[in-house]
FIDOVO-132200 format. One record per residue (C-alpha): residue number from 1; residue in three letters; chain; x, y, z. Coordinates in steps of 0.25 Angstrom, whole numbers, padded with zeros to 4 digits, always signed. Layout:
REM FIDOVO-132200
+--------+-------+-------+-------+-------+-------+
| kolkol | tordo | rotor |  east | north |    up |
+--------+-------+-------+-------+-------+-------+
|    NUM |   ALA |     A |     X |     Y |     Z |
...
+--------+-------+-------+-------+-------+-------+
***
This chain:
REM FIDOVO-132200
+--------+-------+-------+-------+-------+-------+
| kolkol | tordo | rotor |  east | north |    up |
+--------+-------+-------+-------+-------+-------+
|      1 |   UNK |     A | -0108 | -0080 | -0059 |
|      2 |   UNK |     A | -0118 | -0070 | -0052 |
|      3 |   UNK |     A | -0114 | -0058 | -0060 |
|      4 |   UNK |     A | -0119 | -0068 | -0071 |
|      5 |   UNK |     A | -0134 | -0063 | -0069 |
|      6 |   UNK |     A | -0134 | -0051 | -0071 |
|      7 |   UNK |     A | -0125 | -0050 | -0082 |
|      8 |   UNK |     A | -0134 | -0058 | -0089 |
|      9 |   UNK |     A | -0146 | -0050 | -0087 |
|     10 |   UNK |     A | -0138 | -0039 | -0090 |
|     11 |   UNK |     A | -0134 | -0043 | -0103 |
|     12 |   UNK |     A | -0148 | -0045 | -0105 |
|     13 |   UNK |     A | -0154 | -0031 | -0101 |
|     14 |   UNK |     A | -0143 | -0024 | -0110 |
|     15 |   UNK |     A | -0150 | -0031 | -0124 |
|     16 |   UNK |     A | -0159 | -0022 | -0130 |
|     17 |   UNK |     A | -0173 | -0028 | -0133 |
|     18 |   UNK |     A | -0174 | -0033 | -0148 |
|     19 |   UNK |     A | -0179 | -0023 | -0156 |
|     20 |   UNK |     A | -0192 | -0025 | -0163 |
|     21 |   UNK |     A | -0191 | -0033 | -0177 |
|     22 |   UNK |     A | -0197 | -0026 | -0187 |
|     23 |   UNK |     A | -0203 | -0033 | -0199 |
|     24 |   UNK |     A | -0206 | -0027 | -0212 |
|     25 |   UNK |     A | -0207 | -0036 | -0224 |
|     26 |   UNK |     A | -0194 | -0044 | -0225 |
|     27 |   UNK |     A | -0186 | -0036 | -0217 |
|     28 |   UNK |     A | -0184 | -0036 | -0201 |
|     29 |   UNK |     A | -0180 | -0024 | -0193 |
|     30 |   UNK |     A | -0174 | -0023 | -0179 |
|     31 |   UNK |     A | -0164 | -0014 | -0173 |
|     32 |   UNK |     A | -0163 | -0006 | -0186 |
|     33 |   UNK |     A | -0157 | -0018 | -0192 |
|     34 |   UNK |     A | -0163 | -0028 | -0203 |
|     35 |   UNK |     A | -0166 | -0040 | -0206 |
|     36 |   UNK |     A | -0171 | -0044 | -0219 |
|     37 |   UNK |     A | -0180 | -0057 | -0225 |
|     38 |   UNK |     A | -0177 | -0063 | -0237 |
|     39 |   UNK |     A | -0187 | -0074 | -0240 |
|     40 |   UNK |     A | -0186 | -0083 | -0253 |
|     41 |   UNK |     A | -0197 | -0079 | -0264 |
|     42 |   UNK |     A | -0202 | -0093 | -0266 |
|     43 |   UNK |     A | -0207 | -0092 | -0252 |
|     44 |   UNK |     A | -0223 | -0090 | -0252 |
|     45 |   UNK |     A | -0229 | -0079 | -0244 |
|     46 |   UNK |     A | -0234 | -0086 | -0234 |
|     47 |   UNK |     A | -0222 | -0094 | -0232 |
|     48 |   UNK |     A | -0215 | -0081 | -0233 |
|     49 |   UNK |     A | -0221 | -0075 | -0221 |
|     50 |   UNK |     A | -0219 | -0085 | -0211 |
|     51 |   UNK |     A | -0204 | -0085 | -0215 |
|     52 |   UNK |     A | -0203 | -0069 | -0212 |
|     53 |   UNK |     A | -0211 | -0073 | -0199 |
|     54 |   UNK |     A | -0202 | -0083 | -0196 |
|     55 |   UNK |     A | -0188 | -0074 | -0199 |
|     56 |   UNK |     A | -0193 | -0063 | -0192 |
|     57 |   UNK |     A | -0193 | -0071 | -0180 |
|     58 |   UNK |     A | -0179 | -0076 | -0180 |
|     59 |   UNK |     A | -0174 | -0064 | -0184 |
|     60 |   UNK |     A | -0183 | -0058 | -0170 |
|     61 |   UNK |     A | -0177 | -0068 | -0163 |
|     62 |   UNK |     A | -0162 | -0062 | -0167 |
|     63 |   UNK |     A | -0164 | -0050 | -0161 |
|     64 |   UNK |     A | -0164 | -0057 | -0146 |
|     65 |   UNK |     A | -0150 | -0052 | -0148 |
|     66 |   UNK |     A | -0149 | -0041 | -0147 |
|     67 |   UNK |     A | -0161 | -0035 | -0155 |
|     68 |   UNK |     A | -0157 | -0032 | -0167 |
|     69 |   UNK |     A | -0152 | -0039 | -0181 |
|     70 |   UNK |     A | -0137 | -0040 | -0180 |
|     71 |   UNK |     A | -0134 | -0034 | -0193 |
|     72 |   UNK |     A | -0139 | -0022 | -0200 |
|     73 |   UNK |     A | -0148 | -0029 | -0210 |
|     74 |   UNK |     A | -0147 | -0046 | -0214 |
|     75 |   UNK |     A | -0158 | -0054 | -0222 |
|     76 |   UNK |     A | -0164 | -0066 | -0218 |
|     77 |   UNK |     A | -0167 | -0075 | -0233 |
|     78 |   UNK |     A | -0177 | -0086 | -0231 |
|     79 |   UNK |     A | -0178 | -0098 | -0240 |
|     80 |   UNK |     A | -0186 | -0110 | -0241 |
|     81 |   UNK |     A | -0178 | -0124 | -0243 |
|     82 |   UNK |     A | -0186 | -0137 | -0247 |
|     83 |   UNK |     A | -0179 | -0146 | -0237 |
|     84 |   UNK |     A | -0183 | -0157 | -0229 |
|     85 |   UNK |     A | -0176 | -0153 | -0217 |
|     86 |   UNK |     A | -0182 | -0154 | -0201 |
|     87 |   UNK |     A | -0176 | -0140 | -0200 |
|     88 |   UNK |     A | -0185 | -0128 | -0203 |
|     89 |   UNK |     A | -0171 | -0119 | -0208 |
|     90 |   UNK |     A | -0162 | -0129 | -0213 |
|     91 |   UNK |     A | -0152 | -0119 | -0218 |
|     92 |   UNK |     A | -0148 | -0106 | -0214 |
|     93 |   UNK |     A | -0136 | -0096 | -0215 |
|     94 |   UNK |     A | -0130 | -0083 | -0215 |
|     95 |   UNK |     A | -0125 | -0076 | -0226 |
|     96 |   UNK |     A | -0116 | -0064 | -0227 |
|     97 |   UNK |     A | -0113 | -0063 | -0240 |
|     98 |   UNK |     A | -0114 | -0049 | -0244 |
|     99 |   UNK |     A | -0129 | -0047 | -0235 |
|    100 |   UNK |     A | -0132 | -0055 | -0223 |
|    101 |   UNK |     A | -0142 | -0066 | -0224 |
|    102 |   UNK |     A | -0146 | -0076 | -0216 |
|    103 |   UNK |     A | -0152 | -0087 | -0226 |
|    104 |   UNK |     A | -0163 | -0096 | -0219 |
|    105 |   UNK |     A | -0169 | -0109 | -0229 |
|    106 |   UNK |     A | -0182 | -0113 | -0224 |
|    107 |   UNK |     A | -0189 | -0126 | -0225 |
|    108 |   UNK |     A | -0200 | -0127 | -0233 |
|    109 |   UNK |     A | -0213 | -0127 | -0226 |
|    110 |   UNK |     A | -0205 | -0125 | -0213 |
|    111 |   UNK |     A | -0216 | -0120 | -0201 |
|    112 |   UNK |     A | -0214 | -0108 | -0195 |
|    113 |   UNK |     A | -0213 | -0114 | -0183 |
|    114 |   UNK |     A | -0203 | -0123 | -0187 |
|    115 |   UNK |     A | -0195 | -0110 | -0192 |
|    116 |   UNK |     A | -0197 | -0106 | -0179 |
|    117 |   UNK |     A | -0193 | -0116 | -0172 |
|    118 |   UNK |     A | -0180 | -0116 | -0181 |
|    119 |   UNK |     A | -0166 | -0109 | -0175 |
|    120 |   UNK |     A | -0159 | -0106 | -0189 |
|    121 |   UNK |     A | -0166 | -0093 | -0191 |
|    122 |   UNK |     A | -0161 | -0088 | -0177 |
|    123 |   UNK |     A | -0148 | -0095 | -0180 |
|    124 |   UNK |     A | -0144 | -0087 | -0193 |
|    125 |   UNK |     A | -0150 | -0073 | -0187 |
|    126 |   UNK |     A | -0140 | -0076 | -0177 |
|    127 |   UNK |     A | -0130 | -0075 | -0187 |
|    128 |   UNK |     A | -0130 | -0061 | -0189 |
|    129 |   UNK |     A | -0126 | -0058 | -0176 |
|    130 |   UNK |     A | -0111 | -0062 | -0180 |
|    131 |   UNK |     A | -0102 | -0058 | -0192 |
|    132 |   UNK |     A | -0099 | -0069 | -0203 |
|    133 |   UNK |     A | -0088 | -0078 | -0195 |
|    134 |   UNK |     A | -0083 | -0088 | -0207 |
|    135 |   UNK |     A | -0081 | -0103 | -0206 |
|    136 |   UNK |     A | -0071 | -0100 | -0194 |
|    137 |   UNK |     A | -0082 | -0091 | -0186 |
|    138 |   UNK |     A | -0094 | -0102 | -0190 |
|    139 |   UNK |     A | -0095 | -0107 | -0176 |
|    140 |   UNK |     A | -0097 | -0092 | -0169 |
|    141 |   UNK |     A | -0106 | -0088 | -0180 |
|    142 |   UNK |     A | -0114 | -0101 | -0177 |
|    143 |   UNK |     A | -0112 | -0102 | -0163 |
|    144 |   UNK |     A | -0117 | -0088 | -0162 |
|    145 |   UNK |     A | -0130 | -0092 | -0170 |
|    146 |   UNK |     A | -0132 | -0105 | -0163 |
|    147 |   UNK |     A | -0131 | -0098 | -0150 |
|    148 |   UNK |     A | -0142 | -0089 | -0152 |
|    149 |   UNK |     A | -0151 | -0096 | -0162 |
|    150 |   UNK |     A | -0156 | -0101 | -0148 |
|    151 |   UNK |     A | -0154 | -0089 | -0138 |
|    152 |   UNK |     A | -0161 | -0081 | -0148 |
|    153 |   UNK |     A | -0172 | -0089 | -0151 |
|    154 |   UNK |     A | -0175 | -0091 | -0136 |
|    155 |   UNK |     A | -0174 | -0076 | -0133 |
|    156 |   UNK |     A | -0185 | -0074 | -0145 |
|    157 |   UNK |     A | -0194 | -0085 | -0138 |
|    158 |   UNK |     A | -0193 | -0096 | -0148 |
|    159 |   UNK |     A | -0185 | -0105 | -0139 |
|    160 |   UNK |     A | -0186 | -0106 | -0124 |
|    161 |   UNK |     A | -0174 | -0102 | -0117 |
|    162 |   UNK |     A | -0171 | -0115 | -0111 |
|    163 |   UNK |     A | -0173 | -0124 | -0123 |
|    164 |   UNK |     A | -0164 | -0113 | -0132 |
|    165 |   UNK |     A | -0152 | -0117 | -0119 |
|    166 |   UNK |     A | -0155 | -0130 | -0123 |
|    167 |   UNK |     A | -0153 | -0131 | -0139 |
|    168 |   UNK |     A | -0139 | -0123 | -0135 |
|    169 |   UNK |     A | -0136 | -0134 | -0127 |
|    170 |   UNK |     A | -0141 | -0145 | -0137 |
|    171 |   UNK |     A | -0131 | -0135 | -0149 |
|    172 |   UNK |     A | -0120 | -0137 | -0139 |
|    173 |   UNK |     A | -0121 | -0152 | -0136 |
|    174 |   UNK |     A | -0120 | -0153 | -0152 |
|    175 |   UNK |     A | -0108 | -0146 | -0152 |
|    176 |   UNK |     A | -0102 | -0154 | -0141 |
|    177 |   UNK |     A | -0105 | -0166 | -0148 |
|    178 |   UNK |     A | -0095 | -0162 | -0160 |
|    179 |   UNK |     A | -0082 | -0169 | -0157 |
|    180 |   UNK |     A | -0072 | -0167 | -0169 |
|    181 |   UNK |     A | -0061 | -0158 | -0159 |
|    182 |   UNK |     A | -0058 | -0149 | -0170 |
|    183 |   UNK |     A | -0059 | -0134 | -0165 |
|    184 |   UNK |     A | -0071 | -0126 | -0168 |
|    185 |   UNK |     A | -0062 | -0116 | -0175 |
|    186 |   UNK |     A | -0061 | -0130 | -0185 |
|    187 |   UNK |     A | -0073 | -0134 | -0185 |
|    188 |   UNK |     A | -0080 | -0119 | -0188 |
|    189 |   UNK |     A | -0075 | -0118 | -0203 |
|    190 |   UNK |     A | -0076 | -0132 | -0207 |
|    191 |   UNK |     A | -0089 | -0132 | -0204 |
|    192 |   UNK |     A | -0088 | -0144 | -0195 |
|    193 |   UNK |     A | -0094 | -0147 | -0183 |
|    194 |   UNK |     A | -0106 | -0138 | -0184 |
|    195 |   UNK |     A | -0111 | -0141 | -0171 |
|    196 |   UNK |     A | -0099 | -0138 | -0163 |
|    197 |   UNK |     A | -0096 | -0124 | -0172 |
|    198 |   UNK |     A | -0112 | -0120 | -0168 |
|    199 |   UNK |     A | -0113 | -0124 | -0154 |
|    200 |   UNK |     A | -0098 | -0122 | -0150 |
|    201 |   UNK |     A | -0100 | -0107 | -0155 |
|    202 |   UNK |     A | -0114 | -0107 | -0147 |
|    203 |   UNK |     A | -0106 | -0110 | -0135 |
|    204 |   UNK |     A | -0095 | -0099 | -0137 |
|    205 |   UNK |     A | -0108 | -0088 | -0140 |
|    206 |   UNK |     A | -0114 | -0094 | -0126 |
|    207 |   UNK |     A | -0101 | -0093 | -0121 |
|    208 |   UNK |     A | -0099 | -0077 | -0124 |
|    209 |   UNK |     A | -0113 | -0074 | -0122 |
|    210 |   UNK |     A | -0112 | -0078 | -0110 |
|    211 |   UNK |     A | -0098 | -0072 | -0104 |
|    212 |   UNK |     A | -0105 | -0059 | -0111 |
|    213 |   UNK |     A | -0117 | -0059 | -0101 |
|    214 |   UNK |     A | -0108 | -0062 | -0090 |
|    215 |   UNK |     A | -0102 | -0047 | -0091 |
|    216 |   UNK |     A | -0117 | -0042 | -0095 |
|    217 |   UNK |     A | -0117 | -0043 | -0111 |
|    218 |   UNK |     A | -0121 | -0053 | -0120 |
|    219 |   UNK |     A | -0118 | -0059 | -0133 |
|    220 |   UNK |     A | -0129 | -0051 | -0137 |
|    221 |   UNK |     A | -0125 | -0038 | -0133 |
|    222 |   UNK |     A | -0111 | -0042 | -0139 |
|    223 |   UNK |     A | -0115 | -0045 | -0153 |
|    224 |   UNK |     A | -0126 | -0033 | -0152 |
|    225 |   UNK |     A | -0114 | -0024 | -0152 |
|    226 |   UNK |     A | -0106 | -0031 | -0163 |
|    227 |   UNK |     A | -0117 | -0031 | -0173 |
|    228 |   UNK |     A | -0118 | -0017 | -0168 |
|    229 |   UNK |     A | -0103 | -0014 | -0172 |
|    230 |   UNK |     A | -0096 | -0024 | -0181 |
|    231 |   UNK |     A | -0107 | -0034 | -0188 |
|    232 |   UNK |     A | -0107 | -0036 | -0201 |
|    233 |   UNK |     A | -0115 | -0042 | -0210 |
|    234 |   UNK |     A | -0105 | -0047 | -0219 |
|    235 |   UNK |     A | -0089 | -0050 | -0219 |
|    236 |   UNK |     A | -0082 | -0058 | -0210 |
|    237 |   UNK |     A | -0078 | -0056 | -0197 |
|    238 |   UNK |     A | -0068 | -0066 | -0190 |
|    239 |   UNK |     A | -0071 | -0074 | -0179 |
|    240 |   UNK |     A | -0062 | -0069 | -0170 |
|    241 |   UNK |     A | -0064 | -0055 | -0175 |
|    242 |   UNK |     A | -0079 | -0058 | -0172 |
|    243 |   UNK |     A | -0078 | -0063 | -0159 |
|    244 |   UNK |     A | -0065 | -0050 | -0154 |
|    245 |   UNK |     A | -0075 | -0040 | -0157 |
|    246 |   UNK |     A | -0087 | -0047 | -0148 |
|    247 |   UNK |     A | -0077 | -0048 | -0138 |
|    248 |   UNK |     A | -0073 | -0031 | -0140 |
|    249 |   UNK |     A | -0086 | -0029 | -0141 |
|    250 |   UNK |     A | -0089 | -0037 | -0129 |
|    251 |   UNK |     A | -0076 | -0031 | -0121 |
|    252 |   UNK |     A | -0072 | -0043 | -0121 |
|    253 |   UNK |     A | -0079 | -0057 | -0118 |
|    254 |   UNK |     A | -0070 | -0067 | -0123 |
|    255 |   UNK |     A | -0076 | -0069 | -0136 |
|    256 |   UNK |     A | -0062 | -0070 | -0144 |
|    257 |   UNK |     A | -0057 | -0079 | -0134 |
|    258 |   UNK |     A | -0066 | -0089 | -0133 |
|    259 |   UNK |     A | -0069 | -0089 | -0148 |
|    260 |   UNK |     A | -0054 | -0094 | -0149 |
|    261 |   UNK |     A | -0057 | -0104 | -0139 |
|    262 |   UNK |     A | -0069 | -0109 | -0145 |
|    263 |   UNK |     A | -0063 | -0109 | -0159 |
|    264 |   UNK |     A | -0051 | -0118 | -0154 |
|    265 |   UNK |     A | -0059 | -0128 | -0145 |
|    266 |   UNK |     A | -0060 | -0142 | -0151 |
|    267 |   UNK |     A | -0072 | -0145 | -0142 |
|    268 |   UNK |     A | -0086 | -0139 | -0137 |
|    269 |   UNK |     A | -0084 | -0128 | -0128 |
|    270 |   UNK |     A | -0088 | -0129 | -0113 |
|    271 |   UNK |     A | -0102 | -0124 | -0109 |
|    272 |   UNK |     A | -0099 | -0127 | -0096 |
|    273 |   UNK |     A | -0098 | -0112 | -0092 |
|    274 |   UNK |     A | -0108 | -0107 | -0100 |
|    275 |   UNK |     A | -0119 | -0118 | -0094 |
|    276 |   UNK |     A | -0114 | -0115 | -0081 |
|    277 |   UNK |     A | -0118 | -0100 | -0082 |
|    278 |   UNK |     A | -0131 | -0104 | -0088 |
|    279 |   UNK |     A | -0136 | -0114 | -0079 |
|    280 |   UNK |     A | -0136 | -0126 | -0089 |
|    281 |   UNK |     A | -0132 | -0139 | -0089 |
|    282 |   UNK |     A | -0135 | -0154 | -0096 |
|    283 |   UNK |     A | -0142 | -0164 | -0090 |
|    284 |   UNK |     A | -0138 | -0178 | -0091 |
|    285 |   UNK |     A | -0149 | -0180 | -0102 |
|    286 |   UNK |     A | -0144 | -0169 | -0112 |
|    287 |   UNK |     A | -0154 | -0158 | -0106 |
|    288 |   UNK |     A | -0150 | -0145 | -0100 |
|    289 |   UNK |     A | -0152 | -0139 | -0087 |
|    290 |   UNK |     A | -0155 | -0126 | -0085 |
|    291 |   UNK |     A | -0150 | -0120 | -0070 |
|    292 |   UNK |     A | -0160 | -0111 | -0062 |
|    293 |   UNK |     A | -0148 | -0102 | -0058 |
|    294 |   UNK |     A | -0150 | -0088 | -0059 |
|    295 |   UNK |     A | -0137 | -0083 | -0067 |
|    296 |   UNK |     A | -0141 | -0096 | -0075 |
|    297 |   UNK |     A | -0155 | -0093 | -0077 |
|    298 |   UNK |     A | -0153 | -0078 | -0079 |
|    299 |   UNK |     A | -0142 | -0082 | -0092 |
|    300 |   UNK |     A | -0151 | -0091 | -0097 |
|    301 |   UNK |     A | -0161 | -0080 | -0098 |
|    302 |   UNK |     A | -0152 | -0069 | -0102 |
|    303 |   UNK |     A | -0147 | -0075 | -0114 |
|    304 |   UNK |     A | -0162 | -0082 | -0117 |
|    305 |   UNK |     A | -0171 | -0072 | -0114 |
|    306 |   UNK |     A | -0178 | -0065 | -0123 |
|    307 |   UNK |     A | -0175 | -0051 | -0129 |
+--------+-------+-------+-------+-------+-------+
***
């Protein structure tokens, strides 16, 4: 377990610092790659602004990756939906139909702050790091989303690192809490269980990222280098075809096998392991504690810190 630090650090010396995002009009540059805002006509002026303000910070937040846009050139479209709803996003997507676009509806007189405070944005940016999956792929594809709508926000500065450890640990408690014993290979296509498919896919991308920095990467390095050779914007890729070429890419870091055993598991998966190595644990009222442990600490940071 001492070889623990400095891998982690490691892993993060070896990311490049987040190139500079570049706004000009509606569209966003960094690292030679492009980002464009779509915001519906009827939007006012005014309105409009603060919507570009708001985007351009998510989209800043999704370069604490690995400092670029995953994929050549994407569109954000923004529209305004006239629903009472507590959340400030109540809808988003991704689609890959033809051009990618990630489709956010916005609440009606929904705060900046508010928008702020919201993870969606961050969530479907998130998306773009990974190939369309289909029904069967739907819990990687949103566990990679859920996983880092939070690390990213926290290494942006929106979200304190030990609050963003605590709302994965609040994802994973839902998760555990679903009890219908199908596998999650099941539950992914029929659209069931949508707490387990998110959080149970979480788990598995804290999982690899993880065993990664243990041998000085990262799952940051690892999908920087597949958006480099093999992401596309449209088409889809196999779940298992998705997760063999992280493992080549990664000289092998058991991505394939345990995406089987995740896919065939009729319960949550044990974060015994990873909580070990990161000095957490639940208190008898639900909270989390966080160890002082060096290796523990260091982890922690390296995956929170900012970029």
């Amino acid at each position: 377990m001492r070889a623990l630090v400095p891998a982690c650090l490691l892993a993060a010396s070896v990311q490049a610092s987040p190139n500079a995002l570049e706004i000009d009009g509606d569209m966003l540059t960094a690292g030679g790659r492009t980002l464009r805002i779509s915001i519906a006509p009827e939007i006012d002026a005014t309105r409009t602004r603060m919507l570009r303000e708001w985007i351009a910070e998510a989209a800043r937040a999704s370069l604490g990756a690995y400092g670029r846009f995953p994929l050549e050139e994407a569109t954000v479209r923004i529209s305004e939906v006239d629903r009472r709803s507590d959340s400030p996003v109540p809808w988003g997507q991704t689609s890959r139909r033809g051009s990618v676009a990630v489709l956010l509806y916005v609440r009606k007189g929904a705060s900046l702050e508010e928008l702020r405070a919201d993870w969606t944005a961050v969530h479907e940016l998130s998306h773009l790091f990974h190939p369309y999956l289909g029904d069967d792929g739907r819990w990687l594809a949103e566990g990679l989303a859920s996983y880092y709508q939070n690390v990213l926000r926290a290494r942006s500065g929106s979200l304190g690192e030990e609050e963003v450890w605590r709302r994965l640990d609040a994802g994973f408690g839902r998760g555990q809490r679903e009890g219908s014993g199908l596998r999650l290979d099941e539950l992914s296509p029929g659209r069931r269980g949508t707490m387990r498919v998110y959080w149970a896919g979480a788990a598995y991308w804290l999982e690899r990222d993880l065993a990664l920095r243990r041998a000085g990467s990262s799952l940051d390095d690892v999908l920087s280098r597949y958006s480099d050779c093999c992401l596309r914007g449209s088409g889809a890729v196999a779940p298992e075809d998705f997760v063999t070429q992280l493992d080549r890419i990664a000289g092998g870091a058991g991505f394939r096998d345990r995406y089987r055993e995740y896919a065939a598991s009729r319960e949550f998966p044990s974060l015994d392991s990873s909580y070990a190595a990161l000095g957490l644990a639940r208190s008898a009222d639900g909270g989390l504690r966080f160890s002082d442990r060096a290796s523990a600490v260091a982890l922690r940071r390296a995956i929170m810190q900012r970029r």
